[in-house]
C-alpha positions in Angstrom: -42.1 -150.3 -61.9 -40.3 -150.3 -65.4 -36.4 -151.9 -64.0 -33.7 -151.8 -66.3 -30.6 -154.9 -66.5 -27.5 -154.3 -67.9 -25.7 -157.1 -68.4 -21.5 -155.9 -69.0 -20.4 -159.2 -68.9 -23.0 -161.3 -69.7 -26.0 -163.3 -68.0 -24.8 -164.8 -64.6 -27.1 -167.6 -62.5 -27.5 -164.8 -59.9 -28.6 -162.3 -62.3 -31.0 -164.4 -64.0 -33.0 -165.5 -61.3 -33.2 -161.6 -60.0 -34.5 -160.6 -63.3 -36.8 -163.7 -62.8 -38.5 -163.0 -59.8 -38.6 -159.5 -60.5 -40.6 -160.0 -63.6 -43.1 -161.4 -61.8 -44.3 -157.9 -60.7 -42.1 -155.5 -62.6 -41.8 -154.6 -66.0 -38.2 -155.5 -66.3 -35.7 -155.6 -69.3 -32.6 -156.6 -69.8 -29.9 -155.5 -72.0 -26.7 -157.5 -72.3 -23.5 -155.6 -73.9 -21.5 -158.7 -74.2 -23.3 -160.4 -77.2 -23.8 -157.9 -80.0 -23.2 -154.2 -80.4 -26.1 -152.5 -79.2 -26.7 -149.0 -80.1 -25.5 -146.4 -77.8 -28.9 -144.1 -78.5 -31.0 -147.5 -77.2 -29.4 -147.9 -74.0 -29.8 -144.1 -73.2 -33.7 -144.5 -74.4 -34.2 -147.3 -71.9 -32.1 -146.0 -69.1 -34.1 -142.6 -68.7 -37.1 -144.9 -69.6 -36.7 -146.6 -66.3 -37.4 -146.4 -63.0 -34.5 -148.3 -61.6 -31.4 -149.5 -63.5 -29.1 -152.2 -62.2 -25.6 -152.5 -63.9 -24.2 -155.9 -63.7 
C-alpha cells in the first residue's frame, strides 16, 4: 500500500515513529509543507498516487 504524510506543521515525535513503523510494510512518503515551498502540481501527483493519505 503506497501511504501518503503530509506534514502542515512539520515532523512531530508521534508522526515520525507512525511513518516509521509503517515503512516497514508500506510504501510510505512524506511530504512536509513547513520547510520549503513545494509545488502545488507535486502534492496533487502524490495524493491521487496513493492509497491512503494522512494530513498532519
Amino acid at each position: 500500500m503506497k501511504i501518503l504524510h503530509i506534514l502542515n506543521d512539520g515532523p512531530s515525535d508521534l508522526s515520525g515513529k507512525i511513518i516509521s513503523v509503517q515503512s516497514r510494510e508500506h510504501e510510505v512518503k512524506a511530504i512536509d509543507l513547513s520547510k520549503n515551498e513545494v509545488p502545488y502540481e507535486r502534492i496533487i501527483d502524490e495524493i491521487f498516487s496513493a492509497d491512503k493519505v494522512i494530513s498532519w
